[in-house]
Backbone as a printed PyTorch tensor [residue, N CA C, xyz], in Angstrom:
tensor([[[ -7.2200, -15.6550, -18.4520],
         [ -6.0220, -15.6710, -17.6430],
         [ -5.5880, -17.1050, -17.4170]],

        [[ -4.6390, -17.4370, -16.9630],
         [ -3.3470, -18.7930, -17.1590],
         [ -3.9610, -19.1000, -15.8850]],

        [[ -4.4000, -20.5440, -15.8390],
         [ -4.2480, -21.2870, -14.5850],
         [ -5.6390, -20.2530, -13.4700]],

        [[ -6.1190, -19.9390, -14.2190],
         [ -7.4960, -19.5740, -13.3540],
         [ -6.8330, -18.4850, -11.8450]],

        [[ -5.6600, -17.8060, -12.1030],
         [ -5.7770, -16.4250, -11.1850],
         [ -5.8730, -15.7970, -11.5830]],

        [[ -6.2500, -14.6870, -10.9410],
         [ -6.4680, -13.4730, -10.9790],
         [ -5.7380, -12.3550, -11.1260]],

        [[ -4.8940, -11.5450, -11.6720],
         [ -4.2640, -10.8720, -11.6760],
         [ -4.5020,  -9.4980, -10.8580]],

        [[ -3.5880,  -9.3370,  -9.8780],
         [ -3.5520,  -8.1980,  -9.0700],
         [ -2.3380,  -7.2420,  -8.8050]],

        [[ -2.7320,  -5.9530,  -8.1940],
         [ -1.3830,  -4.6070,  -8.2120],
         [ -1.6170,  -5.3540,  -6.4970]],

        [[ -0.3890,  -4.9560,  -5.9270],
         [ -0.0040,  -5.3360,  -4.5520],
         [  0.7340,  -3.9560,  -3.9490]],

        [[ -0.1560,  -3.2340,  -3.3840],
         [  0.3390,  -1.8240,  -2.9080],
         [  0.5450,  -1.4040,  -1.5500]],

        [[  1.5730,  -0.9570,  -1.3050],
         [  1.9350,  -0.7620,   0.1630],
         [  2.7830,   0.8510,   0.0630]],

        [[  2.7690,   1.5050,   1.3490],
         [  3.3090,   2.6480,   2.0490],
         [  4.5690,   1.9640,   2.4470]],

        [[  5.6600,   2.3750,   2.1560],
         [  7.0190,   2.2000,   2.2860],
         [  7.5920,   3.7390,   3.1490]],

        [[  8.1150,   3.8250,   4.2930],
         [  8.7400,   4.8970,   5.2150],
         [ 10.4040,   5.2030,   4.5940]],

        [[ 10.1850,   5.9770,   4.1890],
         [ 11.7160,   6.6810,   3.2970],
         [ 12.5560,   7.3930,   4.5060]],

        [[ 14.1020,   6.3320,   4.3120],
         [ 15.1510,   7.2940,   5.2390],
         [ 15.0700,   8.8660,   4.3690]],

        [[ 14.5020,   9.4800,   3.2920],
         [ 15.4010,  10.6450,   3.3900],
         [ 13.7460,  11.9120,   3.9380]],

        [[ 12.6440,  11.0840,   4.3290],
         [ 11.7860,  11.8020,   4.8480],
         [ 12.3460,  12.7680,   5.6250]],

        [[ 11.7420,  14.1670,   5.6410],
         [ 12.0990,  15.3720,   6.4590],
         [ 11.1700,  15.2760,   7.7470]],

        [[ 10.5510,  14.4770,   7.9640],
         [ 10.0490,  14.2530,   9.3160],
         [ 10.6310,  13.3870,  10.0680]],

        [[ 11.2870,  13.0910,  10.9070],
         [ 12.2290,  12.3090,  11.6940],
         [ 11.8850,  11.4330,  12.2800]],

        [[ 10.6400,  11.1200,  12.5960],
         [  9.9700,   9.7320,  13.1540],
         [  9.3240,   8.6600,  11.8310]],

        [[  9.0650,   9.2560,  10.8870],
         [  9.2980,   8.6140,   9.5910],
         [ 10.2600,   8.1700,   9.2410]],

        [[ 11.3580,   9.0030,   9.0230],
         [ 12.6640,   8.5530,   8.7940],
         [ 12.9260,   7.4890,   9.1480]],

        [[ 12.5700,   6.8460,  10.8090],
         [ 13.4410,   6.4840,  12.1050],
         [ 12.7210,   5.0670,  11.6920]],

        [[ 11.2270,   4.7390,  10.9100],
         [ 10.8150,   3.3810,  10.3420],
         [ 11.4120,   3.0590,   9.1410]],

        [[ 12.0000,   3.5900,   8.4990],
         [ 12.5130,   3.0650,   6.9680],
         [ 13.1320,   2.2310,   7.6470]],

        [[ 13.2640,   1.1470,   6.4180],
         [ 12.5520,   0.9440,   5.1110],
         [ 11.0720,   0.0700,   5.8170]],

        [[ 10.3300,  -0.1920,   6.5100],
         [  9.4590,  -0.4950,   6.8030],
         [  8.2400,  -0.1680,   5.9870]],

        [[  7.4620,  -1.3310,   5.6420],
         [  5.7090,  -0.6430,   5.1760],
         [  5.0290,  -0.4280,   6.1030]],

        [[  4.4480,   0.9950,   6.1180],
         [  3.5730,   1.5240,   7.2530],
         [  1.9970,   1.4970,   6.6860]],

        [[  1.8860,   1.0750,   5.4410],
         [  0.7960,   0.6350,   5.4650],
         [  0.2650,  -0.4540,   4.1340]],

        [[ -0.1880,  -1.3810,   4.5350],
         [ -0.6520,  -2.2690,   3.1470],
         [  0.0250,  -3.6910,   4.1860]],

        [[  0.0840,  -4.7160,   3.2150],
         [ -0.3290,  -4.7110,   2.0680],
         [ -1.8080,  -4.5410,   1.3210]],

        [[ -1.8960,  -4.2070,   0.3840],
         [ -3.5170,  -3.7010,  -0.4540],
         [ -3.4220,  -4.8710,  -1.5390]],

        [[ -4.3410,  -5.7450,  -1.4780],
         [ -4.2880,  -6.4170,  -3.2550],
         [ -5.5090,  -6.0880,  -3.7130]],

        [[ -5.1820,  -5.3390,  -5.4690],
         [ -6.4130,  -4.9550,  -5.8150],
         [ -6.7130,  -5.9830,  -6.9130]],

        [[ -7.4230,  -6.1200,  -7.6450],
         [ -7.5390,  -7.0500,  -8.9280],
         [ -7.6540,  -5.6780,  -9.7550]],

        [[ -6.5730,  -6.2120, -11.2710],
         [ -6.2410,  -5.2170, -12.2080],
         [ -7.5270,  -5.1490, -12.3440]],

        [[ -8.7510,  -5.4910, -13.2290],
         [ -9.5920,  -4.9730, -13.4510],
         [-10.5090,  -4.0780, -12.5500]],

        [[-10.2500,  -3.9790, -11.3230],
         [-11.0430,  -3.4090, -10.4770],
         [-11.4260,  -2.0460, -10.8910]],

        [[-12.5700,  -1.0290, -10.4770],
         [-12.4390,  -0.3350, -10.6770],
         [-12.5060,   0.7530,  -9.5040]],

        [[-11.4390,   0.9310,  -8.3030],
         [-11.1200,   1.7180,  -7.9710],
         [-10.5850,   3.0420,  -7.4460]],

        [[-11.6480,   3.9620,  -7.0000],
         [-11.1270,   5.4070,  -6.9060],
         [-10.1280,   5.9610,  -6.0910]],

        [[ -9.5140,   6.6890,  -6.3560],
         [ -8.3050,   7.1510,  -5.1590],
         [ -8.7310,   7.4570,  -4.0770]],

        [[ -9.7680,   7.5020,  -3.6340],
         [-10.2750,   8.1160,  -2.1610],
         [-10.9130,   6.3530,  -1.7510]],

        [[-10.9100,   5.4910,  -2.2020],
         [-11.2510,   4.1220,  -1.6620],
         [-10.0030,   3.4130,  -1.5480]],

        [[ -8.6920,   3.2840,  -2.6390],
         [ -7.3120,   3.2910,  -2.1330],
         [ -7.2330,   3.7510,  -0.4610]],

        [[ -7.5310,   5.2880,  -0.5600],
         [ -7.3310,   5.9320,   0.3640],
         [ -7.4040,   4.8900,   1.8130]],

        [[ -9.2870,   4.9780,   1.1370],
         [ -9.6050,   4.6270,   2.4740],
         [ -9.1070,   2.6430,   3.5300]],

        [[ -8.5300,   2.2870,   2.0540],
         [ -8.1780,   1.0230,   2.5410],
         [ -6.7900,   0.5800,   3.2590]],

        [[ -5.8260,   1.7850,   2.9750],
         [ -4.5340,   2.2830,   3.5250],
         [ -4.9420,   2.5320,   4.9320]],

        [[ -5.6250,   3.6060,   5.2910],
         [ -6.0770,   3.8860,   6.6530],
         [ -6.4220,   2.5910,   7.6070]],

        [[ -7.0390,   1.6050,   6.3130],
         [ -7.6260,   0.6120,   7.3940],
         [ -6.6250,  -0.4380,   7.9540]],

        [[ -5.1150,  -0.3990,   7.0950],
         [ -4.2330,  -0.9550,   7.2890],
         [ -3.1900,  -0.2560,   7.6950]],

        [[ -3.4000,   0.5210,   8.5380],
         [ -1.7490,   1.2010,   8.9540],
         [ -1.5730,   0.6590,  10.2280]],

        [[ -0.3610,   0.5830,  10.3240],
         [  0.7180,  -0.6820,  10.8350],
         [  1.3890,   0.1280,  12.1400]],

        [[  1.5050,   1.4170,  12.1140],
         [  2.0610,   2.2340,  12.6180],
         [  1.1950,   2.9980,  13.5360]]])
């Protein structure tokens, strides 16, 4: 890799105006949870995603 970083996905929960729940709605466009930086090579499962969202919710 160029210049010795690391390459990473940068993942966040974004609150959608057209959510059918109305207190969701009422945060768009806000991230309600993240930011997450993973390193591309990582090898992460969806239930550790999971659990790192939880550890960052904002809301």
């Amino acid at each position: 890799m160029s210049g010795g970083l690391n390459k990473k996905h940068d993942l966040q929960i974004q609150a959608g105006r057209e959510s059918w729940v109305s207190s969701i709605a009422m945060l768009a466009p806000d991230t309600v949870a993240g930011p997450e930086l993973i390193e591309v090579e990582d090898e992460v499962t969806p239930q550790e995603v999971r659990d790192m969202f939880l550890g960052k919710m904002l809301v």
